[in-house]
N, C-alpha and C positions, 0 to 999 in steps of 0.2 A: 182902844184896848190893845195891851199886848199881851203876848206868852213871852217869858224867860225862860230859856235852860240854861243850869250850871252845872256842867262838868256829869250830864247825866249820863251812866252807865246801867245796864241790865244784864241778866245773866239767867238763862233759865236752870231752873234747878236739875233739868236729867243730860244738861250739856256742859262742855266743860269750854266750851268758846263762848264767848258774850256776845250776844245776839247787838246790843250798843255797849259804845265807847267812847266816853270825854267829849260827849257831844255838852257844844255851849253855841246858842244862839237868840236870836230876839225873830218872834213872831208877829209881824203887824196886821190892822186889817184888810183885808183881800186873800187873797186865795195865792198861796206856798204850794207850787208842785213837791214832790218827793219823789224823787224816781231813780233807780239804779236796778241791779238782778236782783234776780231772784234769790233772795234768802239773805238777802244785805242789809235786813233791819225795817225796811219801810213799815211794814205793820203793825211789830210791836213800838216802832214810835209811836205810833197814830193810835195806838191804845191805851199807851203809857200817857200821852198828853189828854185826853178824853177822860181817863179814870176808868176805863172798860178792864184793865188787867186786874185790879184789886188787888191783893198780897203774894198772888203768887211771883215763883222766883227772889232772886238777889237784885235790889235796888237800891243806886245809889246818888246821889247830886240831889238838884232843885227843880223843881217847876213851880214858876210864878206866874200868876196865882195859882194854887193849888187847883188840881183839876175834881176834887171831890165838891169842893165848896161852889154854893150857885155864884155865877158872875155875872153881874148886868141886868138883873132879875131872871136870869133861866140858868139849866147845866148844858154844860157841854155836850155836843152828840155825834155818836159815832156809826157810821153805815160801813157792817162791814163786807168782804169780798160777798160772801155767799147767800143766797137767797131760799136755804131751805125753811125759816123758821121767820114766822110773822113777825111783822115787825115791834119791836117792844112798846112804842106808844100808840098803836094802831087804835086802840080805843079812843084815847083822846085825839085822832086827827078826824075819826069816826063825828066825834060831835063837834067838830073845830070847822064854825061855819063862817072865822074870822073874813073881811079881805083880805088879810093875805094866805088865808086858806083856801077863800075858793080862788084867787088868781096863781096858786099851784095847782090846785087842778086840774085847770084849763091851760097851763103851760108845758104840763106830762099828759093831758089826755087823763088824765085816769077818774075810770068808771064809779060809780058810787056803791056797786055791787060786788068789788075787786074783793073789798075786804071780806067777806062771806063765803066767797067761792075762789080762797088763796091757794088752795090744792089742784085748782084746774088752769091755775095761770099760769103762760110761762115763763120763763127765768127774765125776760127781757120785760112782761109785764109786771112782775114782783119786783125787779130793780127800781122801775120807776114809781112805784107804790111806796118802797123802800127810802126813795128820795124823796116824795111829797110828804110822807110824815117826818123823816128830818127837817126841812124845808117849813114847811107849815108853823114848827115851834118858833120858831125863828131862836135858835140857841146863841148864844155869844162866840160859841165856837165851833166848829163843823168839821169832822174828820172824816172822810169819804175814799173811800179803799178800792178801787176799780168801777167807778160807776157807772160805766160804759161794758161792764160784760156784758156777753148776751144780746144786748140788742142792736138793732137796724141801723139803716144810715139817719132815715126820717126821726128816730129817736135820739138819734146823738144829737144831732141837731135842735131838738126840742129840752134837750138835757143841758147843752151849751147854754140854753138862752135863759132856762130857768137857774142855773149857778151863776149866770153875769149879776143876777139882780141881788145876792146875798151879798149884804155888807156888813160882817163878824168874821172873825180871823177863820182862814179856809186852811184845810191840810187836805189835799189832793194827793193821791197816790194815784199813778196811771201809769200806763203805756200807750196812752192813745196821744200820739202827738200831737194830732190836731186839738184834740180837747185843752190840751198842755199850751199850747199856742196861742190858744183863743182866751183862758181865764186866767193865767198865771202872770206876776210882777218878780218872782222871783222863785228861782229851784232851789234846793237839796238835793244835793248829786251824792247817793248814797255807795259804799262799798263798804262790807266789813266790818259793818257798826258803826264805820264812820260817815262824818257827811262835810260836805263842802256847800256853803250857801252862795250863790249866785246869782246877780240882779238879771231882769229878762226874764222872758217866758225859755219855752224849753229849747226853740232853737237854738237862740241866744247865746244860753248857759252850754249848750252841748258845742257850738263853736268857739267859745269863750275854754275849756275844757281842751279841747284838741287841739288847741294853739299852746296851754298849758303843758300837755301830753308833747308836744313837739319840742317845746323848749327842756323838758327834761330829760328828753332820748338827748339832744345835741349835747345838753352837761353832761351824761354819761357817758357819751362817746366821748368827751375831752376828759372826763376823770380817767375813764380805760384807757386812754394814750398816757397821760400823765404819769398813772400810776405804776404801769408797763415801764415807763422811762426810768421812773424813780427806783422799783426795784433792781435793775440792771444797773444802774446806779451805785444799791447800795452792796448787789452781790460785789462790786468792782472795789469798794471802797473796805469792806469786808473783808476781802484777799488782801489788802493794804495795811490792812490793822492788822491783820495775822503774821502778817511779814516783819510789823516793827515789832510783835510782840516777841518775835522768836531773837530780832536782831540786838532787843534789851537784854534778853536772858541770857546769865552768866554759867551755866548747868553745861555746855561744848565749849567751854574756854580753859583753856589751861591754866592751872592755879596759882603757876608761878608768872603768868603772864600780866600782869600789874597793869602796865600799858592799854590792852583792850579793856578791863577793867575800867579804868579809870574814863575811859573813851562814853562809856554805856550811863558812867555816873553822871558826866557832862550832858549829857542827851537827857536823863531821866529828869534833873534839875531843869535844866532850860526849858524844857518842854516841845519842844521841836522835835523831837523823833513820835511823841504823841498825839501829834497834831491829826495822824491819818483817823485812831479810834475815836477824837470828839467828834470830825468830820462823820464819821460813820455814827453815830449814836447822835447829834443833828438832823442826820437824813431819816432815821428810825423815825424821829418826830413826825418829818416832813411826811412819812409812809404813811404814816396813821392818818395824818389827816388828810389826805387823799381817801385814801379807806371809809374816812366818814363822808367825803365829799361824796363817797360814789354812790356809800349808801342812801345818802340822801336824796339825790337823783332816780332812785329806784321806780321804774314803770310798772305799771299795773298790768299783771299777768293777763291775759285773752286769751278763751281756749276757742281754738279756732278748726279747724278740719274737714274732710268730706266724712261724711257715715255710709259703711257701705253695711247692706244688709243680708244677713244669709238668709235668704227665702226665695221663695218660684211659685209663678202661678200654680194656682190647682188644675190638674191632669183631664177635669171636662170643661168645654168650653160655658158651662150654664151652670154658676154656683148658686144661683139665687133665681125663681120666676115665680111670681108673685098675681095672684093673679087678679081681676080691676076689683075693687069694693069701695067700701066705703070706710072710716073711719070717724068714729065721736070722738070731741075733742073737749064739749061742755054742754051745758045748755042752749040751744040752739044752734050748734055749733059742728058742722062734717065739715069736714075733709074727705072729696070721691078723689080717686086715683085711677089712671086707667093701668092694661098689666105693664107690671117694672119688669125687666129682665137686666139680671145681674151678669156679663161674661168675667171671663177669669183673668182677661186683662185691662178691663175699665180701669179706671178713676174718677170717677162722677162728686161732684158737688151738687148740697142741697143748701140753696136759696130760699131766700122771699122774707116775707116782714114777721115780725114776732108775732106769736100765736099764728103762724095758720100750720104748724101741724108738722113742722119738719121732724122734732127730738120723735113726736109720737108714733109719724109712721117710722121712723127711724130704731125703737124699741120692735117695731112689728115686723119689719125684717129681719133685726138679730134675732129672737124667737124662729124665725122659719129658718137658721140655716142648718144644715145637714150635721148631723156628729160628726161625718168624714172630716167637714171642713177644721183647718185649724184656724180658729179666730181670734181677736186680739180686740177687745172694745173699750174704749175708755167714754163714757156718760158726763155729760157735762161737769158735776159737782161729783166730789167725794167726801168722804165724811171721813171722822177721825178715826173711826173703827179701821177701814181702809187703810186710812195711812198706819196706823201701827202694822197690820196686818199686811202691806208691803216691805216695812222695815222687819219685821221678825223675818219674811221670807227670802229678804236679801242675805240676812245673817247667816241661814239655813244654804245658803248655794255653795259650792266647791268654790276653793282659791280661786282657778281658772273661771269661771262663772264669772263668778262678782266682779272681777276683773273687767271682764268684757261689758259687764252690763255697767259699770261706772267710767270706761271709758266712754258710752254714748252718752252717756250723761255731761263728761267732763267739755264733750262735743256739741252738747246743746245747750253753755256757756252755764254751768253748776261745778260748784268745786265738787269734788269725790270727798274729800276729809271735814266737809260739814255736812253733807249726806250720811256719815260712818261717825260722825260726833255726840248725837245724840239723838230725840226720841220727836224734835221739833223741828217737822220741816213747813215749807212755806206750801201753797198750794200748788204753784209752780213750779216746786223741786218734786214734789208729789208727783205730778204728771207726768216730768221728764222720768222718774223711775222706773211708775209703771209700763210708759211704754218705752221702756230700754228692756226692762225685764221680761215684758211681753214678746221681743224682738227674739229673744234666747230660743222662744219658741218654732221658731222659722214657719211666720201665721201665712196663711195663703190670703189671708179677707182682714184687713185695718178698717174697726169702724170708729170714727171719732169725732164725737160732738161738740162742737165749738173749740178746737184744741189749741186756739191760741191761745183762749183766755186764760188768764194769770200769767203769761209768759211774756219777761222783757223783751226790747226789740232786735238784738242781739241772736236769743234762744228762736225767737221767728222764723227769723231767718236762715236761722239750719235747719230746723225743721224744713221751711222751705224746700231746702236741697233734698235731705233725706229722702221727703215723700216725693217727691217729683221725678228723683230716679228710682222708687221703689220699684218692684218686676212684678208682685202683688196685686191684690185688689184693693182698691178704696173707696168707703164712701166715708164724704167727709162735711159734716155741715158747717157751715162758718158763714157768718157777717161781713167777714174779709174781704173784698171782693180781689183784690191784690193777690191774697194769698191764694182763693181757687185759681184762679188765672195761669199761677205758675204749677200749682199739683192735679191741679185735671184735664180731661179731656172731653167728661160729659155733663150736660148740668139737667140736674131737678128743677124746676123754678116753682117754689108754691105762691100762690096768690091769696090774696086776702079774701077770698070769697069761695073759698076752700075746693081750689082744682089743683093739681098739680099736670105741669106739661114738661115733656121730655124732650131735651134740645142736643 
């Protein structure tokens, strides 16, 4: 089986940028990465080829076969980033007692109870829940939108092994390299609505790209010497034409002087005294197309920078002490704690495997902290009431504000003028807002739960810096193990058997 695209473009209706653009390609079966920044289009391909978007917006091109019509005896299906709402065929994976239903569930682990008590799992157990009923259908086509948020290493792992066995056309959107590495024959390397298809998994394609990127710096730098040449060139050849033009004209010659006359008429016939203006109007040519040559060459903007942050620790050395208890997490299910104490220059990470308890206790310390404190919390998942209610609040800041809070943005690799475009941001541009926006506040305490997730590996990695030289407090939960490493200095570790110990 394949997918066709021709010439597909999209456009949301409260944006005046096209989220895709003259995208044409051929989908085979295996699994197609899709990866580029954040707000580059990834998603709503992966909707648009699924049939998850339905009519809204401006649509344009083909996809073959249609993604509405069933293909192969099933539809198409799409998982997408977020994990608050059950999953739409949950019932039918409920009684899907096929083989290849129960050898999904034994390849994600998941419980047979998941589905009944989906308000008590966490985001890293509803992912994989989320995957076993796409998986289970076995669809002809599969669009899977970050399926590695949220959870562990032991589940990535379990997540890899259960996508090698799917053979119907895969559309992967990630930033997990290794996931990228392990199941991909071929990328889409997104920016801008546009995409560039490249054979190889993601390393491949991303070194394949930067040998790309190198050979177009070297043409630019030869079009800018060129074209430097050429103008000085044609200023020179310009002064030359203006010289014959003065030394044709008869308007400074004396009327009765026949002689120089007749001298100018000789010149004007033969064509030799004109020779400097075609020369010159020749090189005009040769300008231009340098001009295109260079635009051609054009590299791809990177916002690149340190973020420095105006904030300071809080003025007592004890913003948070919390004292030992216990925590419910579900049906037979604690979490003990013995007491945390929060100082005003920590950076602590919280570890350990999905479900034992980290977002939980992690809600139960933002509740304890002081009104003094200024705090700043970004929760795993945000919803779209949220994201509008970010964008109206950007609207609402002074010139100087919004300034500042779109330069960290433009710092944690998001353009500013599709941020300021419209009403649809990704979830990733989401995050980067709020906590740019948060920053304006000069917070003493950063709480932030999984805060890579949705963020390409680009935006990571400033993040990285930002929080690592913050002066602040942080508590920071993440999967990453990379990423605590470089922004703290203390770790939570929860265990599966619901302790946590302080290292």
């Amino acid at each position: 089986m394949q997918i066709v695209l021709n010439n597909l473009s999209y456009s949301y209706e409260d944006s005046p940028v096209p989220a895709l653009e003259s995208l044409s390609l051929t989908l085979a079966s295996g699994w197609t990465g899709v990866v580029g920044s954040n707000g580059s289009g990834k998603s709503t391909l992966l909707r648009l080829i699924s049939g998850d978007m339905g009519e809204k917006g401006g649509y344009s091109g083909s996809i073959s076969p249609p993604p509405q019509l069933a293909q192969g005896g099933g539809s198409p299906s799409y998982c997408a980033q977020g994990t608050e709402q059950l999953p739409v065929n949950a019932e039918d994976f409920s009684a899907n007692w096929s083989a290849a239903a129960v050898r999904v569930r034994e390849a994600l682990g998941v419980n047979d109870d998941w589905l009944w008590r989906y308000e008590t799992l966490s985001h890293g157990e509803r992912k994989r829940l989320q995957l076993a009923c796409a998986l289970a259908a076995e669809p002809p086509l599969l669009a899977l939108d970050e399926p590695t948020n949220h959870v562990d290493s032991a589940t990535r792992q379990q997540i890899i092994r259960a996508l090698a066995d799917y053979d119907g056309v895969g559309l992967l959107v990630s930033h997990d390299r290794a996931l990228l590495d392990a199941l991909c024959s071929q990328c889409l390397f997104m920016r801008d609505g546009r995409g560039v298809l490249r054979p190889g998994n993601y390393s491949q394609g991303r070194e394949q790209e930067q040998l790309e990127r190198t050979a177009r710096q070297r043409e630019r730098k030869s079009a800018q010497a060129e074209l430097a040449h050429l103008r000085i060139e044609q200023d020179r050849r310009a002064h030359q034409a203006a010289r014959a033009d003065v030394r044709r004209s008869k308007r400074h010659i004396d009327p009765k002087d026949h002689s120089a006359k007749a001298r100018i008429d000789l010149a004007r016939v033969s064509g030799q005294d004109g020779k400097a203006g075609k020369r010159s109007a020749q090189l005009d040519a040769r300008v231009k197309a340098s001009q295109q040559r260079l635009e051609q060459a054009r590299t791809v903007k990177e916002y690149n920078g340190s973020i420095w942050l105006q904030t300071h620790p809080a003025a007592r050395r004890n913003l948070l002490l919390l004292p030992a208890g216990e925590l419910t997490l579900g049906e037979d299910r604690t979490l003990r704690y013995p007491q945390l104490v929060v100082e005003n220059d920590a950076h602590i990470g919280l570890s350990g495997p999905n479900g034992s308890g980290k977002s939980s206790l992690l809600r139960r310390l933002v509740a304890a902290v002081s009104a003094d404190i200024k705090l700043l919390y970004l929760p795993q998942e945000l919803d779209n009431q949220q994201a509008a209610a970010e964008l109206a609040a950007l609207k609402q800041l002074s010139s100087e504000a919004r300034g500042q809070v779109l330069s960290i943005v433009a710092r944690l690799n998001s353009d500013p003028d599709r941020i300021l475009a419209g009403e649809s941001l990704s979830p990733g541009e989401l995050r980067k807002l709020m906590l740019a926006r948060g920053v304006l506040g000069c917070p003493q305490l950063i709480v932030m739960d999984e805060p890579t997730n949705h963020l390409d590996l680009h935006s990571t990695e400033a993040l990285e810096q930002m929080l690592a030289a913050c002066p602040c407090t942080l508590l920071l939960v993440s999967h990453d193990e990379a990423f605590l490493q470089v922004t703290t200095n203390q770790r939570w570790q929860f265990s599966p058997e619901g302790t946590v110990v302080c290292v």
